[in-house]
BAGU-166767 format. One line per field, with one value per residue (C-alpha): chain; z, y, x; residue in three letters; residue number from 1. Coordinates in pm, 1 decimal. Last residue first. Example, Ala and Ser with C-alpha at 12.3 -4.5 7.8 and 13.67 -1.06 7.14 Angstrom:
2
c: (A:A);
c3: (714.0:780.0);
c2: (-106.0:-450.0);
c1: (1367.0:1230.0);
r: (Ser:Ala);
k: (2:1);
This chain:
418
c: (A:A:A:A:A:A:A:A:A:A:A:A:A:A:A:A:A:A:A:A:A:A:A:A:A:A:A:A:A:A:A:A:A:A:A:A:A:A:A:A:A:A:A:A:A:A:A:A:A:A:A:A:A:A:A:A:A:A:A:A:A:A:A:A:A:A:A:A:A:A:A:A:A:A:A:A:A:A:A:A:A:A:A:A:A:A:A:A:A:A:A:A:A:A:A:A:A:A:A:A:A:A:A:A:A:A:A:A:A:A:A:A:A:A:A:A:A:A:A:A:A:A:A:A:A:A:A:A:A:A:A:A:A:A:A:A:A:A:A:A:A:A:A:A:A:A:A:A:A:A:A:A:A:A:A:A:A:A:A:A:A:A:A:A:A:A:A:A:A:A:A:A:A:A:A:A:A:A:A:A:A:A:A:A:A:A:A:A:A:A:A:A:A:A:A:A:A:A:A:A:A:A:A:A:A:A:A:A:A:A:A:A:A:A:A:A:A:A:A:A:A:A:A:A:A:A:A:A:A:A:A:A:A:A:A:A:A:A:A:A:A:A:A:A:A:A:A:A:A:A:A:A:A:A:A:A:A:A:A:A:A:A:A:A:A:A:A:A:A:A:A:A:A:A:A:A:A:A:A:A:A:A:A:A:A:A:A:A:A:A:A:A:A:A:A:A:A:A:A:A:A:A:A:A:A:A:A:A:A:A:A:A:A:A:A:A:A:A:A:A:A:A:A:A:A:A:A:A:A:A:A:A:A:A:A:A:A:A:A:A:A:A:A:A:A:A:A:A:A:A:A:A:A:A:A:A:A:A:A:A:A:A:A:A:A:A:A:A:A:A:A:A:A:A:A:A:A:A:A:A:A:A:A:A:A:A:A:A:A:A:A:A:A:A:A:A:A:A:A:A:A:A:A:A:A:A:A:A:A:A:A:A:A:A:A:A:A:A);
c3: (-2286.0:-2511.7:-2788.9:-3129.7:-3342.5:-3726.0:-3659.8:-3855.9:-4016.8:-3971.1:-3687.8:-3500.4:-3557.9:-3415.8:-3098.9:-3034.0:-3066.2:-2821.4:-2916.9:-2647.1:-2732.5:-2401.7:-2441.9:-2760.5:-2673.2:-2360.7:-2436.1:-2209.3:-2508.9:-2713.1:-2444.2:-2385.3:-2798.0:-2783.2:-2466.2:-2716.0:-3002.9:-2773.6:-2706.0:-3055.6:-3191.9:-2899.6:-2996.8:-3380.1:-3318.8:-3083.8:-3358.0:-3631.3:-3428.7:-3378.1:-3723.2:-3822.0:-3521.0:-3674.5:-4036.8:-3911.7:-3707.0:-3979.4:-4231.7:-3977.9:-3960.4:-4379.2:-4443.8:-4205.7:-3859.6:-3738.0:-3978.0:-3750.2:-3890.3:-3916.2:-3512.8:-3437.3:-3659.8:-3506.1:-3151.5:-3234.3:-3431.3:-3148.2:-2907.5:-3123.0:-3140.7:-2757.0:-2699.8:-2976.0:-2756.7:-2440.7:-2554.1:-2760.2:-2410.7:-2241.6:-2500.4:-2495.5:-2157.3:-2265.3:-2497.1:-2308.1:-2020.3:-2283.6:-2475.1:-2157.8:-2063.8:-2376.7:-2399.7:-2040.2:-2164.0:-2454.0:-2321.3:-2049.3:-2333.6:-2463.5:-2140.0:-2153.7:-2476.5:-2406.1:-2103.1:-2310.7:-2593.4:-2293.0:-2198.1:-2511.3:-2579.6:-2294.5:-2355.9:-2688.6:-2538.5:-2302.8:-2590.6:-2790.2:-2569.9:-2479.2:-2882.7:-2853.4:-2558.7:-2701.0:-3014.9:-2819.7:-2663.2:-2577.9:-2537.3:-2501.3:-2241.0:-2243.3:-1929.7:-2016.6:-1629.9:-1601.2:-1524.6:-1783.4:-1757.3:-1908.2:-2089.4:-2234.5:-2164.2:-2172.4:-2433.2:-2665.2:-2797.2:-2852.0:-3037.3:-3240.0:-3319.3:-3379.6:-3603.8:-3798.5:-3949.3:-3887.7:-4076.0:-3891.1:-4183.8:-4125.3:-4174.8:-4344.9:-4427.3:-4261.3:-4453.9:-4222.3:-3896.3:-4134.2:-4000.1:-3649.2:-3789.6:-3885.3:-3964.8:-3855.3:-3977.8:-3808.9:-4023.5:-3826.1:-3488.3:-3171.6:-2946.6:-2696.7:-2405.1:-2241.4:-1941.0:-1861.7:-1708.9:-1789.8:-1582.4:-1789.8:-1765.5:-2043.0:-2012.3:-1924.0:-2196.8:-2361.5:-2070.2:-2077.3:-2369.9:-2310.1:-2028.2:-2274.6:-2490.1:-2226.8:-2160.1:-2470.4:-2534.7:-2201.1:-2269.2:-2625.3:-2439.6:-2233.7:-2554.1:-2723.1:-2387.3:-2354.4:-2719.1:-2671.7:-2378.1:-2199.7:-1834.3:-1831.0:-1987.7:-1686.3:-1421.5:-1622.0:-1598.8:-1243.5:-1214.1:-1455.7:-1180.2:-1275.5:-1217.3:-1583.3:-1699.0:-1820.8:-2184.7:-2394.4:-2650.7:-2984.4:-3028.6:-3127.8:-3513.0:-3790.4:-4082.6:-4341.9:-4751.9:-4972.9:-5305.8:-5132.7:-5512.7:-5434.2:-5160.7:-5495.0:-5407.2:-5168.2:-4883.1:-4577.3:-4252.8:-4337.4:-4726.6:-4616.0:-4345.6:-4581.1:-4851.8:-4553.6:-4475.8:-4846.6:-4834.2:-4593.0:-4742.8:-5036.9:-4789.2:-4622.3:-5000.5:-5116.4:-4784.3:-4829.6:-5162.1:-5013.8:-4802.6:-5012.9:-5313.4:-5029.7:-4885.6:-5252.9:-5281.3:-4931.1:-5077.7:-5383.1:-5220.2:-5043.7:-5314.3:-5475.3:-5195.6:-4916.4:-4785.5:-5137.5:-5163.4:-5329.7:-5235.6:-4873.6:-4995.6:-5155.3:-4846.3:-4623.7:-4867.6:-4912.7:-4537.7:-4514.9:-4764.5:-4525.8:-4248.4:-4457.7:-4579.8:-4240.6:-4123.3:-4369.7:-4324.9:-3936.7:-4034.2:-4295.2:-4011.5:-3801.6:-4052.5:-4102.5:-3753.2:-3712.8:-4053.2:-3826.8:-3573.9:-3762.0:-3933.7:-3604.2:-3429.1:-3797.6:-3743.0:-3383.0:-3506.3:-3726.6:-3499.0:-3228.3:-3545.9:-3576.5:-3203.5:-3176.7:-3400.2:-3293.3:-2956.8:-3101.2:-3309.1:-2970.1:-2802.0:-3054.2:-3041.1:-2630.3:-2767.8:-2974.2:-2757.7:-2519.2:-2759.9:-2843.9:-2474.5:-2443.9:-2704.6:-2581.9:-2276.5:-1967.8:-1577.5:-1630.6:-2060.5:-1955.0:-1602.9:-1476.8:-1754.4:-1672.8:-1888.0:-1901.5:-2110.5:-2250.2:-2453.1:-2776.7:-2949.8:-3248.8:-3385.3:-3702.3:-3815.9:-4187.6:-4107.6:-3739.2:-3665.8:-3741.7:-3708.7:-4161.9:-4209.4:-4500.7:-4344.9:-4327.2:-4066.7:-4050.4:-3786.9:-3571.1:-3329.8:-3083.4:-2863.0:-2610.0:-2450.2:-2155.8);
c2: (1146.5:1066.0:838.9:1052.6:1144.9:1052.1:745.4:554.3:762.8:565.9:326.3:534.0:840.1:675.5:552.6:887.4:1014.2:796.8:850.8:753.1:1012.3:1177.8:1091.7:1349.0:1632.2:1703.6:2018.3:2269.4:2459.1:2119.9:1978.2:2269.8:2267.1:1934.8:2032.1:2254.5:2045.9:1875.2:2118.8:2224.1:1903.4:1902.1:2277.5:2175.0:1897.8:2094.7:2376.9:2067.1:1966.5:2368.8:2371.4:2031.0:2127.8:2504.2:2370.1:2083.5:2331.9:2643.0:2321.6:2251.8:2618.2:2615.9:2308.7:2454.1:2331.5:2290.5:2019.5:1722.5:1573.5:1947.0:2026.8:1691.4:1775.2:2127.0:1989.2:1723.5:2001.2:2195.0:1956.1:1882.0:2237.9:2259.3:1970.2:2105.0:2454.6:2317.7:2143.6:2436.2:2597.6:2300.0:2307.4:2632.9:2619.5:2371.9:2557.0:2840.2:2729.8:2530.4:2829.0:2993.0:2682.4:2753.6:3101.5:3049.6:2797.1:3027.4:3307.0:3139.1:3027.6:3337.1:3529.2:3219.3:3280.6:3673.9:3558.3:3381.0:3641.5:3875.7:3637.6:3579.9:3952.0:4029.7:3769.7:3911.1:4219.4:4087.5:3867.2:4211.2:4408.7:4105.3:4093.4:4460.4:4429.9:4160.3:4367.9:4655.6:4465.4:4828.8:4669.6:4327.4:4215.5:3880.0:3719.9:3342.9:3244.4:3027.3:2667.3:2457.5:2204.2:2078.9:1735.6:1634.2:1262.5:1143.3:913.3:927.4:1283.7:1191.7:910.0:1102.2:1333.9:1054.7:896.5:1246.5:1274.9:1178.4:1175.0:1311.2:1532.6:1622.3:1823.6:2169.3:2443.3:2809.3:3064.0:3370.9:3227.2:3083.6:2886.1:2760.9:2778.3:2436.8:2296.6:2005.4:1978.1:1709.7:1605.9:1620.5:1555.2:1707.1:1583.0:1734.2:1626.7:1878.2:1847.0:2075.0:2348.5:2687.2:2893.2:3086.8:3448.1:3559.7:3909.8:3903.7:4010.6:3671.7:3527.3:3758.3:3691.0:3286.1:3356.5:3564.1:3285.4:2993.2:3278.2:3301.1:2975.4:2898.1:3158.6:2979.0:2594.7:2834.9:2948.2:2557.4:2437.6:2718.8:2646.7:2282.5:2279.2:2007.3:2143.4:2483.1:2392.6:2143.8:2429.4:2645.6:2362.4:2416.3:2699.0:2696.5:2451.7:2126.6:1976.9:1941.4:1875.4:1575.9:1508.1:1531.1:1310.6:1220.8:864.5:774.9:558.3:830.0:677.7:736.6:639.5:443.7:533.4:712.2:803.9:1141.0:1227.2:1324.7:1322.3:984.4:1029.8:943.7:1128.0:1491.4:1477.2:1191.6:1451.1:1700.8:1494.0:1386.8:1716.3:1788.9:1442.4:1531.7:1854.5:1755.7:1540.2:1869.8:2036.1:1733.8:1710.5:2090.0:2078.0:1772.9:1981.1:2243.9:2002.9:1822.2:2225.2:2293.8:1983.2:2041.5:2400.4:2241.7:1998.7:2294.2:2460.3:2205.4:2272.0:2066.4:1845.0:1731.5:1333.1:1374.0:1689.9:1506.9:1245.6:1485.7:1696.1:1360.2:1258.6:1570.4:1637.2:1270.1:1370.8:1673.0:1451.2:1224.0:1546.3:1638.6:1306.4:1342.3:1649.3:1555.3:1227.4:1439.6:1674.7:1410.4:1243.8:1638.8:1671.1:1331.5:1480.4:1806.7:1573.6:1435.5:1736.5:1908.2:1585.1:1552.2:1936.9:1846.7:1572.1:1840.1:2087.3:1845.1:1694.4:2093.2:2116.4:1816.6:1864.9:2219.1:2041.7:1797.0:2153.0:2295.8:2017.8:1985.9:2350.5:2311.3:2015.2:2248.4:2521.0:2323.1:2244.6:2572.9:2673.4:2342.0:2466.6:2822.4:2622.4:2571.8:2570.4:2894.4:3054.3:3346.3:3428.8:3106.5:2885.9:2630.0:2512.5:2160.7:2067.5:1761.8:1856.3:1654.9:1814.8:1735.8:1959.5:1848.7:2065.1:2075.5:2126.3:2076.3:2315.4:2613.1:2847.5:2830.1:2962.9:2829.9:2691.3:2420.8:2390.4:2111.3:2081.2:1837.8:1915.8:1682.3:1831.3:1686.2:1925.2:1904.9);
c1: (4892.7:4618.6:4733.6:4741.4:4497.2:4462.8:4637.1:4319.3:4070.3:3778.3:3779.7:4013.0:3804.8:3503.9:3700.1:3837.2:3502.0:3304.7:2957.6:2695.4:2407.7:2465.0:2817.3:2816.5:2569.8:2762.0:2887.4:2687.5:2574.8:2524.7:2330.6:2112.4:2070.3:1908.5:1677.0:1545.2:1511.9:1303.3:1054.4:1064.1:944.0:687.4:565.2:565.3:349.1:109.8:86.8:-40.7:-281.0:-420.5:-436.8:-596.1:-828.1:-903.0:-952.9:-1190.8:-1412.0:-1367.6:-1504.2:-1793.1:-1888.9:-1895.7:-2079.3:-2374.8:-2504.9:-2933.9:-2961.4:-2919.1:-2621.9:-2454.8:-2518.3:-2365.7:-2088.5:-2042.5:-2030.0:-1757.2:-1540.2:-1599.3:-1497.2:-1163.6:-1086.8:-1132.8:-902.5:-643.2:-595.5:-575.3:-275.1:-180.7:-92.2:28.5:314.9:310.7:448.1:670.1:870.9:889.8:1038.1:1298.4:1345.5:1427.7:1654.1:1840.2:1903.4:2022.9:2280.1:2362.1:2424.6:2678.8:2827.1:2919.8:3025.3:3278.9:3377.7:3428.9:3627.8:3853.4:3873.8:3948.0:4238.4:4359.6:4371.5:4568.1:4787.1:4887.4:4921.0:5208.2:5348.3:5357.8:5570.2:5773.0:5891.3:5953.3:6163.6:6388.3:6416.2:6522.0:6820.3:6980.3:7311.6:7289.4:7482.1:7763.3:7843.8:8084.5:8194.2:8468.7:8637.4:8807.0:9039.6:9366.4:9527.2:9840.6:9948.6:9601.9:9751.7:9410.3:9539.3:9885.1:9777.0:9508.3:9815.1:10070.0:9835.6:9757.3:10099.2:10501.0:10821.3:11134.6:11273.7:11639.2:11921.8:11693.6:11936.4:11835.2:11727.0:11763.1:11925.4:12200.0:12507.7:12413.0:12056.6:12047.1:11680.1:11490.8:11134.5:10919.1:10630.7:10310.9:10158.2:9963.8:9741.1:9499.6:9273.6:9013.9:8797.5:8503.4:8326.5:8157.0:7920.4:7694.0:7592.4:7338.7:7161.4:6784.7:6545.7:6513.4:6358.3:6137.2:5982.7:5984.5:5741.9:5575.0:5518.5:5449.5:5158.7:5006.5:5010.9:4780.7:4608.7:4546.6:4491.7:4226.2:4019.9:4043.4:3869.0:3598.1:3508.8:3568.4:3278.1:3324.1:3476.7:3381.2:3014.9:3010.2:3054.4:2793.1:2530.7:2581.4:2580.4:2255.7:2082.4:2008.7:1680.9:1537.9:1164.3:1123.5:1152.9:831.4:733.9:797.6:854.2:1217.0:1204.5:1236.0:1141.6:1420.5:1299.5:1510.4:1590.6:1945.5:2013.3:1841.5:2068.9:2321.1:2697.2:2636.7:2876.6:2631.0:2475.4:2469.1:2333.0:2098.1:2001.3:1909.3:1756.1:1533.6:1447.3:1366.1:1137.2:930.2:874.7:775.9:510.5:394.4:337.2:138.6:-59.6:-159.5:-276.4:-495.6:-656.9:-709.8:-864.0:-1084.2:-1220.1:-1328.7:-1471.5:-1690.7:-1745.4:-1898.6:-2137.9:-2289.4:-2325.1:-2512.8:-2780.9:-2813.2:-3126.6:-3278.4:-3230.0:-2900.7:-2760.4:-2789.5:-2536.8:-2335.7:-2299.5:-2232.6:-1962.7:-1797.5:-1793.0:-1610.5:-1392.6:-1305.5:-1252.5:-1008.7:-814.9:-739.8:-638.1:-407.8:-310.5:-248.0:-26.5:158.9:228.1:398.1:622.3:717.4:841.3:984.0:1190.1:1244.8:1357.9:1599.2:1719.4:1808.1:1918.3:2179.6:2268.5:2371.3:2592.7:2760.6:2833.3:2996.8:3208.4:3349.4:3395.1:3555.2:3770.1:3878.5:3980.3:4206.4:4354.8:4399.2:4512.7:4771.2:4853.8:4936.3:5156.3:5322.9:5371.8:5554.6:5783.7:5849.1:5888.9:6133.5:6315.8:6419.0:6567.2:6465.3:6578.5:6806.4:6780.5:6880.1:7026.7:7281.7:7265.1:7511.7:7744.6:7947.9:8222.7:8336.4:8655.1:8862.4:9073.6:9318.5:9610.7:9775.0:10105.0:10195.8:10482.0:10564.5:10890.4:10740.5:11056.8:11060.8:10711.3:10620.3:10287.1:10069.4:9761.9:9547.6:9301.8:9098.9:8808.9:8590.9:8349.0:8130.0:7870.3:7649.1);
r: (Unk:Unk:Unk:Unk:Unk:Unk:Unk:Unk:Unk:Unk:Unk:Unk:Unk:Unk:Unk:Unk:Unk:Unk:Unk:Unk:Unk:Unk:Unk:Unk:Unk:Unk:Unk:Unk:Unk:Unk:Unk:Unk:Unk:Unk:Unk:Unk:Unk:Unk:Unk:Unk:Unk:Unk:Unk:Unk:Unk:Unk:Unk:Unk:Unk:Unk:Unk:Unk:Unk:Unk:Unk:Unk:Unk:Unk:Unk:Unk:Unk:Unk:Unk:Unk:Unk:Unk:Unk:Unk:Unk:Unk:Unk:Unk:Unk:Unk:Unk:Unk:Unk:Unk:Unk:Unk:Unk:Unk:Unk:Unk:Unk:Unk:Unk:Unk:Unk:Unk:Unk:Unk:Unk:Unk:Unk:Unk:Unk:Unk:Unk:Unk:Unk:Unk:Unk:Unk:Unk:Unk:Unk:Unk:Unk:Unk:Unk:Unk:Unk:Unk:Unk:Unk:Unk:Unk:Unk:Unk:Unk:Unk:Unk:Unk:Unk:Unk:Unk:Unk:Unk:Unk:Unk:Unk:Unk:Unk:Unk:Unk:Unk:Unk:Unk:Unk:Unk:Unk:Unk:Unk:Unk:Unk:Unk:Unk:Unk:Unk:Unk:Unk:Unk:Unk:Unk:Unk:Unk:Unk:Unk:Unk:Unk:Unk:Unk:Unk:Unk:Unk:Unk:Unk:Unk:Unk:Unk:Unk:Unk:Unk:Unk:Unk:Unk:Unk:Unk:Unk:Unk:Unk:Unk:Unk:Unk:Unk:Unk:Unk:Unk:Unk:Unk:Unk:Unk:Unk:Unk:Unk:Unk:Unk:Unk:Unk:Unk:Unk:Unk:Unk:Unk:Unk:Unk:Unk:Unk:Unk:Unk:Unk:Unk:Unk:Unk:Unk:Unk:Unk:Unk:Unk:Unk:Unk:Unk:Unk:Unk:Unk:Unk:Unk:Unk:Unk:Unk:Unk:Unk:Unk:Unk:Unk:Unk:Unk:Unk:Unk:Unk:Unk:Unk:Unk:Unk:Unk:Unk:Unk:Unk:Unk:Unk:Unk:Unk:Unk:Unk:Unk:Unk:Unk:Unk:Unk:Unk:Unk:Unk:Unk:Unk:Unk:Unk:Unk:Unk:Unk:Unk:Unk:Unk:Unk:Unk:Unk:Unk:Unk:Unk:Unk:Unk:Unk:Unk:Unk:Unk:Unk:Unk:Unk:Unk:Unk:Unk:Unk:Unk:Unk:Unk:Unk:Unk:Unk:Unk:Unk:Unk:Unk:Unk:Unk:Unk:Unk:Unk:Unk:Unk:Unk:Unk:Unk:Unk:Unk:Unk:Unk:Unk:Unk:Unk:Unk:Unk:Unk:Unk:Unk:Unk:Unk:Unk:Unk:Unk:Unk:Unk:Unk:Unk:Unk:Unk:Unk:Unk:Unk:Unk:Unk:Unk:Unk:Unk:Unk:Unk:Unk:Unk:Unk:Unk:Unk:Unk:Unk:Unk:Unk:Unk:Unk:Unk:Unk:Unk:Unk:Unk:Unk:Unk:Unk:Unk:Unk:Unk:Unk:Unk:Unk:Unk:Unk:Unk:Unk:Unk:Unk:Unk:Unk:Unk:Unk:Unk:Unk:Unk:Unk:Unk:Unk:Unk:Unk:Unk:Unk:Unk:Unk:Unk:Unk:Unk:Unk:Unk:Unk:Unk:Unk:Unk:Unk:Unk:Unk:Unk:Unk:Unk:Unk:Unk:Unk:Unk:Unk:Unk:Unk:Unk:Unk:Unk:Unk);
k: (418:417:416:415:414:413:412:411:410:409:408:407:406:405:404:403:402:401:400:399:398:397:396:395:394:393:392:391:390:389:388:387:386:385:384:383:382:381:380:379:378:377:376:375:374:373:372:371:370:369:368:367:366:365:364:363:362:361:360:359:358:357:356:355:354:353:352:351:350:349:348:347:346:345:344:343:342:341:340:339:338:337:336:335:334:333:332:331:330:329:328:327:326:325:324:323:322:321:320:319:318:317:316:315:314:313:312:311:310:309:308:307:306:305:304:303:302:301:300:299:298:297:296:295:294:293:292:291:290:289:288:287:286:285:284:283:282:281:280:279:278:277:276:275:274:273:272:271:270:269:268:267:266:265:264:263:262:261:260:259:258:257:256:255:254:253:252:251:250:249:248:247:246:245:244:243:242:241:240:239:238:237:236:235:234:233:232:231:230:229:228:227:226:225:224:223:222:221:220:219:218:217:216:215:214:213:212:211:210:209:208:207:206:205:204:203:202:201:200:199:198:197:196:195:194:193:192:191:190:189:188:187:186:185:184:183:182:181:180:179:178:177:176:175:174:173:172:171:170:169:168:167:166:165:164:163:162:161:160:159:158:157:156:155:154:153:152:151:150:149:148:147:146:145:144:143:142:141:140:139:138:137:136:135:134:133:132:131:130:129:128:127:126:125:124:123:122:121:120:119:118:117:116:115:114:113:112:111:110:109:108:107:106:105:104:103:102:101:100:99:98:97:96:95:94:93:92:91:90:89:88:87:86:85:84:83:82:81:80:79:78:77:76:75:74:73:72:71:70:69:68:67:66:65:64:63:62:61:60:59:58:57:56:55:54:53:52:51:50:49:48:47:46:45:44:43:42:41:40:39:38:37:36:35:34:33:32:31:30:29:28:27:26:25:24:23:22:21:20:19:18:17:16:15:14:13:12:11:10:9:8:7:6:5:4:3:2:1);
């Protein structure tokens, strides 16, 4: 629906215009109807279509990137539960094999054990407690880590604090969900999946717009029109001269009697037609369809390629989760048979009948086998962590409402959800 209004001012030295200068004014509503390109929608409602699909898109993105990040904090929290863990076991370590020391000195002292007996029970403290200075560097790397990830200080090393992880390590239960049915979440939370669809979906309002660009335009036209006319009158004689004839009178006059004229309704017409223009050849049209159609090919295979992905990585995920806690049991079995050596070795060394060196192997091989169960737990539940994040529910099983977060923090960052 258009409404027009036009004025002009034309002078001339003609001498048969009458009005000089003349002043035309316009005014039209008129009404076309798209009839072939361009019917229902127009080439701005595609773009604007397109831009909300990119706003979900970048939305999506977001959430993708802050998804990333919150799993790299569970990562480096449980690898700092992890190390809290393993300085316990060196510890313990190191008090066993002071207590070794203790028993072989004692002995060296009233003539049971030979001095180098005493000195392999040293040797064995100084390993031990080599190994409880490198696990509790560690501890603090993993912390410099997360206090990189969870606050804005430039150097983690003015944090002078020191994180204790809090959540006791233990085992999740084992899960019931099926991987279709983990798959049917995935399609649903997943930004990946999300972000790959809103881009089909692009792809598509794009090619729609394509071809509607490759049909010829026919429009039906209607409308009302109201004119007006005014000026200086020029009266000439031309009874005497038809070449040069004498002016006799100027009737003055100007743009009031046009817009007076026009507001009269006293001159009025209508408008009823068909506008069809072709394109001949229209190659350009063509080409730009050409490459919407293999544009939307390639969406679509980067789509399923997503999907193909995350499939992967749910299954990935429940093997590691099999296989976590299989070994779990494994080392299990493992740190009760260390631990009844160890006992049987000690009872053998009180009584004489054992040696420093098999109740060291016994202490090494239960700080080791400790140690393995820790890790297997840890990994156990990182495990289960990265199920979450491949199905994409890592964030409201932990209870974070993004859109609330960002709104606290960055505020009209996002818009209201539609």
């Amino acid at each position: 629906l258009e409404a027009n209004f036009v004025g002009s001012r034309n002078r001339t030295t003609n001498f048969f215009a009458s009005l000089v200068p003349a002043i035309h004014t316009q005014f039209e509503v008129l009404l076309r109807q798209n009839l072939l390109r361009g019917f229902g929608r127009i080439p701005a409602d595609y773009r604007i279509e397109i831009g909300r699909t990119n706003l979900d898109i970048s939305e999506q993105e977001f959430w993708k990137t802050a998804l990333d990040i919150v799993l790299q904090a569970q990562d480096r929290y449980w690898e700092l539960q992890y190390a809290r863990k393993d300085i316990e076991v060196k510890e313990k370590a190191v008090e066993l094999a002071e207590t070794t020391r203790e028993q072989n000195e004692a002995r060296f002292e009233v003539g049971t054990a030979s001095r180098l007996d005493v000195v392999q029970a040293e040797a064995e403290v100084a390993l031990r407690r080599e190994e409880l200075i490198r696990s509790q560097y560690h501890y603090r790397q993993v912390q410099d880590e997360l206090v990189r990830l969870i606050t804005q200080y430039e150097d983690p090393r003015e944090f002078t604090g020191r994180l204790v992880p809090v959540d006791p390590v233990q085992a999740p239960p084992s899960t019931q969900e099926s991987f279709e049915l983990l798959v049917n979440q995935a399609l649903e939370l997943r930004p990946a999946i999300q972000q790959a669809q809103l881009q089909s979906q692009n792809r598509r309002t794009e090619l729609d717009l394509t071809r509607d660009q490759l049909k010829p335009t026919l429009d039906l036209v209607a409308g009302y029109q109201q004119f007006g006319l005014g000026g200086r009158q020029v009266i000439r004689d031309f009874s005497e001269d038809f070449i040069n004839p004498p002016i006799i009178d100027i009737i003055p006059g100007g743009l009031a009697d046009s817009l007076k004229d026009l507001f009269s309704a006293d001159y009025y017409g209508y408008v009823l037609g068909f506008d069809f223009r072709f394109p001949i050849f229209n190659t350009e049209a063509r080409a730009a369809n050409a490459q919407a159609q293999i544009a939307l090919r390639r969406s679509e295979l980067e789509e399923k390629s997503v999907r193909q992905m995350v499939q992967a990585e749910i299954r990935s995920a429940l093997t590691q989760i099999e296989m976590n806690r299989e070994r779990l049991q494994a080392v299990g079995v493992a740190v009760q048979s260390a631990l009844e050596r160890l006992e049987a070795e000690q009872a053998r060394f009180e009584v004489g009948m054992g040696t420093t060196r098999d109740v060291i192997e016994a202490q090494r091989d239960l700080a080791q086998a400790e140690s393995v169960q820790v890790r297997a737990e840890i990994d156990l539940i990182k495990s289960y962590d990265l199920l979450d994040r491949a199905v994409g529910r890592t964030l409201s099983n932990l209870n974070i409402v993004m859109r609330d977060s960002v709104n606290e923090n960055v505020a009209g960052f996002l818009p209201e959800p539609r």
